[in-house]
C-alpha positions in Angstrom: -14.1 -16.3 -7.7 -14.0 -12.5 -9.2 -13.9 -12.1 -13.3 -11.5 -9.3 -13.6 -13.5 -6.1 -14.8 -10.4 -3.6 -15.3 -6.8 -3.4 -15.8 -6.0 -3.8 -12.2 -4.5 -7.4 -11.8 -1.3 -6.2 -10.0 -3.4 -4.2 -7.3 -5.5 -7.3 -6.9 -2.7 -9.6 -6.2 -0.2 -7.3 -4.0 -1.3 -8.5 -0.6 -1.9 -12.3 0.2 -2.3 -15.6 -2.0 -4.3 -15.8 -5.3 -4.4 -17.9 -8.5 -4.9 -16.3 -11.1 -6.6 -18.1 -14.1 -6.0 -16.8 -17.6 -8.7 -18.6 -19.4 -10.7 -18.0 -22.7 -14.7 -18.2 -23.3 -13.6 -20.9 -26.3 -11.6 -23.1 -24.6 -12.1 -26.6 -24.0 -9.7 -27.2 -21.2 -11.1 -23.7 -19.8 -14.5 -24.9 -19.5 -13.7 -28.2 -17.7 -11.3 -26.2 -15.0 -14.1 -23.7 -14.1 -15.7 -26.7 -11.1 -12.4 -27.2 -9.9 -11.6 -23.9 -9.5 -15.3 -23.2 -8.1 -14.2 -26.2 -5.3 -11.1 -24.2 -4.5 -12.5 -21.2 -3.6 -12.7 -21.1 0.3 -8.8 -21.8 -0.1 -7.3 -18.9 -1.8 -8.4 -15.9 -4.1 -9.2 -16.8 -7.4 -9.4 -14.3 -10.3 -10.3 -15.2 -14.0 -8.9 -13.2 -16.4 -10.3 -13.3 -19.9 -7.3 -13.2 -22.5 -9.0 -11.8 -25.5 -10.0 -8.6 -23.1 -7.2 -8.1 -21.2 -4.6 -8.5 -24.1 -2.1 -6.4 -22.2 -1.9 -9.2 -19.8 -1.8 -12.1 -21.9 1.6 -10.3 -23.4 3.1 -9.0 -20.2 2.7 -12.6 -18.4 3.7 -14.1 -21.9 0.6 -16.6 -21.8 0.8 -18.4 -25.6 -1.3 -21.3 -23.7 -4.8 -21.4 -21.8 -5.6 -22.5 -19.1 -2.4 -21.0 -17.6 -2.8 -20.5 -13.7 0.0 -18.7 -11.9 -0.2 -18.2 -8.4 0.9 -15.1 -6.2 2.1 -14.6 -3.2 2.2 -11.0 -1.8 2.1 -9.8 -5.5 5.0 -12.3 -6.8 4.6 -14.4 -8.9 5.6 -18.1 -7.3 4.1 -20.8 -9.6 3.0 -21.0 -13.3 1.0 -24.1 -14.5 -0.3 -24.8 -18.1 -3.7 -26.8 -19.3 -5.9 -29.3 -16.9 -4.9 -29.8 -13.7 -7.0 -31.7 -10.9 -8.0 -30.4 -7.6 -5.7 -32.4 -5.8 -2.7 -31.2 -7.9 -3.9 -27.1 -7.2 -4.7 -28.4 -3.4 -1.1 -29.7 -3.0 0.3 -26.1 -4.2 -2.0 -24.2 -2.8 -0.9 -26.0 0.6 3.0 -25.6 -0.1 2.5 -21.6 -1.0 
């Protein structure tokens, strides 16, 4: 799992799969998707982006609710889900990307 450091999300996503999870240090929901994500990990790229640092982000993929995961695929965008979801749910996606 990589914490974005920079402004370079669409470099990072260009080439292969990767969920992208825009989270926030005080959220609830955030905190309790962290160990699924962590369980996820040896089955596709996963980048946590912190919304109040990355701002431009937050407006450009129009994220008004966190935990918003949206998954690429060869830098497109192919799925968008908002809150909780379980392992199983992200497995099942993850499998059908």
């Amino acid at each position: 799992m990589k914490y974005l450091e920079k402004d370079n999300l669409d470099e990072l996503v260009k080439e292969g799969k990767h969920l992208v999870d825009f989270y926030a240090e005080w959220c609830g929901p955030c905190k309790m998707m962290s160990p699924v994500l962590e369980n996820l990990e040896d089955k596709i790229d996963i980048i946590k982006v912190d919304i109040d640092k990355f701002e431009n982000l937050t407006l450009k993929y129009r994220i008004m609710s966190v935990p918003t995961l949206i998954f690429f695929v060869d830098g497109k965008k192919e799925e968008e889900l908002i809150g909780f979801r379980t392992e199983e749910d992200l497995e099942e996606i993850i499998n059908n990307l």
